[in-house]
N, C-alpha and C positions, 0 to 999 in steps of 0.2 A: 683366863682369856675368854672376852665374848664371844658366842655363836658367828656374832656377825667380824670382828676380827679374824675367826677363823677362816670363814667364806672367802675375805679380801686376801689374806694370805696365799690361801690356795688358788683362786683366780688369778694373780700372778705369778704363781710356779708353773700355773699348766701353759699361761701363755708364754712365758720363758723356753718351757718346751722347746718350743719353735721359734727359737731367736737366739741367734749365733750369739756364742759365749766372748765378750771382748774384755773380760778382766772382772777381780770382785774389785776391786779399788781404785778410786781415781784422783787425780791430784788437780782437776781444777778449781780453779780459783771461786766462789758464790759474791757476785757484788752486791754488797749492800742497795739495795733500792734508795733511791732520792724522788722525797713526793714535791711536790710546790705548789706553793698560790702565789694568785699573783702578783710578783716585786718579794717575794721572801721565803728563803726554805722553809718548809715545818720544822727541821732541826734547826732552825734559830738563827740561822747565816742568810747576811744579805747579798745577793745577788750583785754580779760584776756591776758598776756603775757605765751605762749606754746610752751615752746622748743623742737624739736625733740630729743627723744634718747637725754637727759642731762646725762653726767655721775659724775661718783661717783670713787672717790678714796676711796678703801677700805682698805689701808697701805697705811702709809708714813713714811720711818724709814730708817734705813741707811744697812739695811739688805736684802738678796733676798728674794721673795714672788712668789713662781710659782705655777703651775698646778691647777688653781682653775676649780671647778666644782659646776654648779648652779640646784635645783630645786625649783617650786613654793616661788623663792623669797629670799632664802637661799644658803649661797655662803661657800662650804671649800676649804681651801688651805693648802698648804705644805708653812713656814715659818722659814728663819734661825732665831733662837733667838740670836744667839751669842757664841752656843757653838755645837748645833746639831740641826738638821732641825723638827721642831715639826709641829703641826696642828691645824691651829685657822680658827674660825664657827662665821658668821656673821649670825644672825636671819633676818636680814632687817631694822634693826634699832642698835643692840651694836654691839660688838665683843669678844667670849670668846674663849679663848684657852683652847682646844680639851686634847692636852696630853704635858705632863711637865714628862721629861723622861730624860735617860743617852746615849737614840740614836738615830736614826735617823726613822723619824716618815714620808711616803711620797705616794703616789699616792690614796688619798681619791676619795671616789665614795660617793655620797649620795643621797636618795632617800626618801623623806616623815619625813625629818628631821632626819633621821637615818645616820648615817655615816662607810663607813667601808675603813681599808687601810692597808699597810705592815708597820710592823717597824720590824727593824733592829737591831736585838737583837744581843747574845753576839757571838753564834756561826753559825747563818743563821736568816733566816727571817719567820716572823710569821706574823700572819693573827688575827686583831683586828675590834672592833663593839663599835660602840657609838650607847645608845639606842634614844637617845634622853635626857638624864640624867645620866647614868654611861656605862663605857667602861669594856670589858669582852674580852678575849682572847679565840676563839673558837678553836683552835688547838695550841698544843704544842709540837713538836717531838725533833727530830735531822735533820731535811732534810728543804732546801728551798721552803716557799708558797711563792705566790704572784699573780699577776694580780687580785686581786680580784674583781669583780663587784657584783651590789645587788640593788631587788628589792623585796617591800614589805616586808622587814627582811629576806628577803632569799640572803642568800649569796653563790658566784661559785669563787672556782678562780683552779689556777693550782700548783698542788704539787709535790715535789718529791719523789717518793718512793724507791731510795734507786739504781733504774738504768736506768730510764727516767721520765720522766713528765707525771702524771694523771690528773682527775678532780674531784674535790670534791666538796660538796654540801652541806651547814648548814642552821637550821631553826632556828629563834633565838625564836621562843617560844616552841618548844620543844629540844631547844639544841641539837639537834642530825646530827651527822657527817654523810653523804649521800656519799661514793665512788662509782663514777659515770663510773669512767673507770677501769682496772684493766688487762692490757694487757702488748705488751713485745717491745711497741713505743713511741713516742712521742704525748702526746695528750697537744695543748695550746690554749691562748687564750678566753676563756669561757665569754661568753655573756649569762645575763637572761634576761625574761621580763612573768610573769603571771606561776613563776616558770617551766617554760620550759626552757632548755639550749641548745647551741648548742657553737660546736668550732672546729678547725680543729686537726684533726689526719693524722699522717704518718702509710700511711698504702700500706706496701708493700715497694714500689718506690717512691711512693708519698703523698701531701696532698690533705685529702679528707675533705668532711666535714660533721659533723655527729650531731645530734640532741635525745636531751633526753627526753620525755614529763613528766617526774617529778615524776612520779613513778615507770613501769621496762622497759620500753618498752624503745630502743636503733636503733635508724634509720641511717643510711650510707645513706646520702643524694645522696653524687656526687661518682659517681666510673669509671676514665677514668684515661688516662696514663700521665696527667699532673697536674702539683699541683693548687687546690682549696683552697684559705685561706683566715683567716680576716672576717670570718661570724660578720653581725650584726642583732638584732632579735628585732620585736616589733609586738604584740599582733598571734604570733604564725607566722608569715612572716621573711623570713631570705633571707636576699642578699650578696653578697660576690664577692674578685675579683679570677678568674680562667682564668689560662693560655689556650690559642686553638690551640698549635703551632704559633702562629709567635707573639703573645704580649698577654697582662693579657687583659680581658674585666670582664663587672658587668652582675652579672647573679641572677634574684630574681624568689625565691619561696613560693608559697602564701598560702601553707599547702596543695596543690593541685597537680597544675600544676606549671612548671620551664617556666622558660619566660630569654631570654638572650635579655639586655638591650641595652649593645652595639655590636655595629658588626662591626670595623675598621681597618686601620694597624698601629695602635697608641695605647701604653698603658693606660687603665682606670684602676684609683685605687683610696683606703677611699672609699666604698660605706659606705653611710648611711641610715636607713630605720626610716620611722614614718608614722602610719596610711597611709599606702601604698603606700608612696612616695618618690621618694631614689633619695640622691642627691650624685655625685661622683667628682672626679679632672681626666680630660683625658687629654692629649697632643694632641693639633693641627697641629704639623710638627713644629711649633717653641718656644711652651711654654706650661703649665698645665692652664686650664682653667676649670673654674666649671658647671656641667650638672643636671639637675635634670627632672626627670622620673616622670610625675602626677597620674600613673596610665592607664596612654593611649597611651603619647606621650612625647618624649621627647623638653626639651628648654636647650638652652644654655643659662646661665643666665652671663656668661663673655664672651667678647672677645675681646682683649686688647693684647697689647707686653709684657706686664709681666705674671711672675705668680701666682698663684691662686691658694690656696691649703689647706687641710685638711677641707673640707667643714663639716658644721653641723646643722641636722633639727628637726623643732618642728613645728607641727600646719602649715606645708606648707610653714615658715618660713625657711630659711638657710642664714649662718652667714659662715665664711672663712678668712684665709688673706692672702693678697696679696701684692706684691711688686709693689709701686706705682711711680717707677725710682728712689728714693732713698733709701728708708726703706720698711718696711712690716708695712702695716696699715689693721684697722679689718673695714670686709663690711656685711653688712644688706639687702638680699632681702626680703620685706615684703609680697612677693606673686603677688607684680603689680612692685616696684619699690624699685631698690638699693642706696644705704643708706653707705656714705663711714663714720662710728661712729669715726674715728679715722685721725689725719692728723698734725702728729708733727715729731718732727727729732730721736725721737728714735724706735726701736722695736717694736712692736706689733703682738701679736702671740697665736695661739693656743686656738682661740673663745669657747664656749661653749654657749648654748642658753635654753630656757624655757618658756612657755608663751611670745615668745615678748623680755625676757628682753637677755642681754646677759654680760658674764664675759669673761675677758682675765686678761692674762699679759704681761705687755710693762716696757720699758726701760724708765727711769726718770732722766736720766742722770748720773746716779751711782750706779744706781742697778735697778731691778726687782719689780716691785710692782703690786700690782691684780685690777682690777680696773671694774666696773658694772654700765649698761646701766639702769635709772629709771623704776620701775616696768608699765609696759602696763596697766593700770587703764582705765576702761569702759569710754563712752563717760557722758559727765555729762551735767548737763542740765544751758541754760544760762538763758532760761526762763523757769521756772516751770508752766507745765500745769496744769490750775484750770478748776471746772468746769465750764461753759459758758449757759446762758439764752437769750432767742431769745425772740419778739412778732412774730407771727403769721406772716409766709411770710416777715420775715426779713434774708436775710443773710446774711451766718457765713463768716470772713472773720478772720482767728486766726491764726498768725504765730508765730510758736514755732522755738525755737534755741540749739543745742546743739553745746558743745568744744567740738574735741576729736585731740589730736595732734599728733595721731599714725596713721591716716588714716583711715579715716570714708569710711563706705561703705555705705546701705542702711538703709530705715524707711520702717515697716510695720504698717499695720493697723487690724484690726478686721474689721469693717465695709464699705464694700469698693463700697456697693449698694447706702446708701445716702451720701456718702462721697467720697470729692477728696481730695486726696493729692500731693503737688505741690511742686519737692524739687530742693535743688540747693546747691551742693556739694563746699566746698571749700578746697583745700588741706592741707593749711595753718596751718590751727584752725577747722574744726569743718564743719556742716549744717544747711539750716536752711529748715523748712517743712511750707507751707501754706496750711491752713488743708480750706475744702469751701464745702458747701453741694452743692452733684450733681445734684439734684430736689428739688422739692416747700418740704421744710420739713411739716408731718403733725406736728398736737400737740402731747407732749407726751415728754419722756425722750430717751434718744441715751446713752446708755452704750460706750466709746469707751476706748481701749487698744491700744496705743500709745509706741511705741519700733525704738529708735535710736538703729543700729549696725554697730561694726566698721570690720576693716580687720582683726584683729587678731581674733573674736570672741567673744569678751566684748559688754554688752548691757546694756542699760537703757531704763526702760521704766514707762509708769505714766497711771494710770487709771481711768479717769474724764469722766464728762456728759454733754453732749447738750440737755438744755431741752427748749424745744418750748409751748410757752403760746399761752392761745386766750384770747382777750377780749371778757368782758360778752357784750352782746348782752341789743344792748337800750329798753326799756321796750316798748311792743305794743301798740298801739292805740286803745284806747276802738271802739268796733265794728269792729273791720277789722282785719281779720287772717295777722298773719306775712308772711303768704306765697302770702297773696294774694298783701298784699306792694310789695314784692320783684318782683312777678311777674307785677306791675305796673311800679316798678323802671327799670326794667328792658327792655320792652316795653319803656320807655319815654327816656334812656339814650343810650340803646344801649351794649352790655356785652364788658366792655375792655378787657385789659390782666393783669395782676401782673406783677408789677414792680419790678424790682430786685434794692433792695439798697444797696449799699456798709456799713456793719459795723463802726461805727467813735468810737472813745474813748467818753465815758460818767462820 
């Protein structure tokens, strides 16, 4: 045995010294490491197959299918059956028709599985609720409802009272009708969100735009000599386009302060708001192109010779379509990178988005059909983390894998003092993490919490142990203290260093 063997030897008996004895033997498991590049293991196996954005025809029938609108995963539409346009509800897996009626059943809203829309009754139009299980008629007059939107069972829409348009207000668990307006103008349009409303009113000469917080109180937001319209509202923030003299711009308020987003000689219009981030369609001097607002600054997130229009956002997500030289096809920016979901010879139109996923209706050759992007599912794991057992000054060398086919962002850690984490992004399919202790581990157990996250906000994560053993210690020599050996061996060999060994499959 070399001098220097010797050294390393002894360098780990004397530090064993002093590190509680937890067994000579241990029975966990060594996982083979898994290397990759990218699209194929080094061991020869291909990689799960991960389509981006697959979609999904949700109709195929000889019928039109427009206006779909999606939440958490759930899709309604407006569908001709063959004799009047009804309302059929996809769960995420079947498909049931909503209402079987004598008229025309059309622009559904849905929120938390609940659904609300106009049909077109015999002598104007009314204002209907799906609870999730039976449909109720919350208003019945002589005059025309409609536009109606709705969250959390609370429904707004615009009614008429007989010599302009108001706004009205219904709770579906106490059934009780909320007139919101009651004036001698036009009030339209009404957006909810956490039972606050807001929409514009004609007031005077022009429109303004005004907001309700849900019980008496009535705010007059904007009040200047050119019209303000098209409010959209999320978690009490309300953004809108308003004219300045020479063209419309977007203008957001944040229950505070007003903040005007654009400032050009080009019309900006469709703002949209979500957790304080507003995406809108502006004109560059030769086409409409899509903008969006982070909350600091703005991006162009198109620029191209066609246009680009009706944008829509979720989660810093926004969806749109666009004319791609020969049709309107629907596009996906994920927050880093755009995503054309759509690329065939007919129509495509009128996106809507949620978590990730998104719904339109496009053109199939003969009609109209609704069609849905696969739901955004967390990153999953390719190798599942077990826990891991070391001897004493062995190290960890353990690489974990996750898919994610929506775009993986980062890994965290809990313990980031004896631990490094070594990662390596691929766009494709997924990541992978090389997890390696930063220092000599002592003995004892490592709790770690272990968390894949992707772009949209979806995580996995797994919570296993690194436990580090010692060998017991060889039994002393009658007459001679153990310290006094070591201090011998030590003297006669010389103190090495600890060798650092690479982990192998066992």
């Amino acid at each position: 045995m070399s001098s220097t063997k010797h050294a390393t030897i002894l360098t780990l008996f004397l530090l064993m010294m002093a590190t509680p004895i937890l067994g000579s033997t241990h029975t966990g498991q060594h996982t083979p490491r898994i290397t990759f590049t990218p699209r194929e293991y080094r061991w020869g196996l291909a990689p799960p197959p991960l389509p981006f954005h697959p979609v999904t025809w949700l109709t195929t029938n000889v019928y039109a299918d427009f206006q779909p609108q999606i939440y958490d995963g759930q899709v309604v539409w407006a569908g001709d059956d063959g004799s009047n346009w009804e309302l059929f509800f996809w769960d995420g897996v079947s498909t049931t028709q909503l209402t079987l009626s004598t008229f025309d059943d059309m622009t559904p809203q849905i929120h938390n599985g609940q659904v609300t829309w106009v049909g077109d009754v015999t002598d104007d139009t009314e204002i209907f609720f799906w609870d999730g299980s039976s449909a109720v008629q919350p208003i019945d007059n002589a005059y025309d409802d409609g536009y109606p939107q709705i969250h959390n069972g609370q429904i707004v829409w615009q009614g008429y009272d007989g010599s302009d348009w108001e706004i009205f207000h219904w709770d579906s668990v106490s059934h009780t009708i909320t007139q919101v307006t009651d004036n001698a103008y036009q009030d339209e349009y009404p957006q909810i969100h956490n039972g606050i409303v807001t929409w514009q009113s004609y007031v005077g000469s022009d429109y303004e735009i005004c907001f309700w917080d849900g019980s008496i109180h009535t705010l007059q937001l904007t009040d200047n000599a050119y019209d303000d319209g098209y409010p959209q509202i999320h978690n009490g923030q309300i953004v809108w386009q308003g004219y300045d003299g020479s063209d419309d711009e977007i203008y957001f308020w944040d229950g505070l302060t007003f903040v005007q987003l654009s400032d050009n000689i080009y019309a900006d219009s469709n703002p949209q708001v979500h957790n304080g981030m507003v995406t809108w369609e502006g004109w560059d001097g030769s086409d409409d192109e899509i903008f969006l607002w982070n909350g600091t600054h703005t991006l162009q997130l198109t620029d191209n010779a066609y246009e680009d229009t009706e944008p829509q956002i979720h989660n810093g997500m926004v969806t749109w379509w666009g004319f791609d030289g020969s049709d309107y096809e629907i596009f996906l920016w994920d927050g880093s990178v755009t995503t054309q979901l759509t690329d065939n010879g007919g129509e495509d139109k009128e996106p809507q988005i949620h978590n990730g996923q998104v719904t339109w209706w496009g053109w199939d050759g003969s009609d109209w059909e609704v069609f849905v992007t696969a739901e955004d599912v967390p990153p999953t794991w390719v190798t599942t983390p077990t826990d891991q057992t070391l001897d004493y000054g062995e190290a960890l060398d353990y690489e974990l894998v996750v898919a994610d086919a929506y775009g993986f962002s980062h890994w965290t850690l809990n313990d980031t003092t004896h631990f490094v984490l070594s990662t390596t992004n691929y766009p494709s399919w997924g990541s992978t993490a090389l997890l390696t202790n930063a220092s000599l581990l002592a003995s004892g157990a490592y709790g770690l919490n272990l968390t894949a996250h992707d772009r949209h906000g979806f995580k996995v994560s797994a919570v296993f142990t690194v436990t580090v053993t010692a060998a017991l210690l060889p039994p002393p020599i009658p007459g001679f203290p153990l310290a006094a050996i070591a201090v011998g061996l030590v003297a006669a060999l010389g103190v090495g260093v600890v060798s650092r060994r690479r982990k192998t499959p066992r």
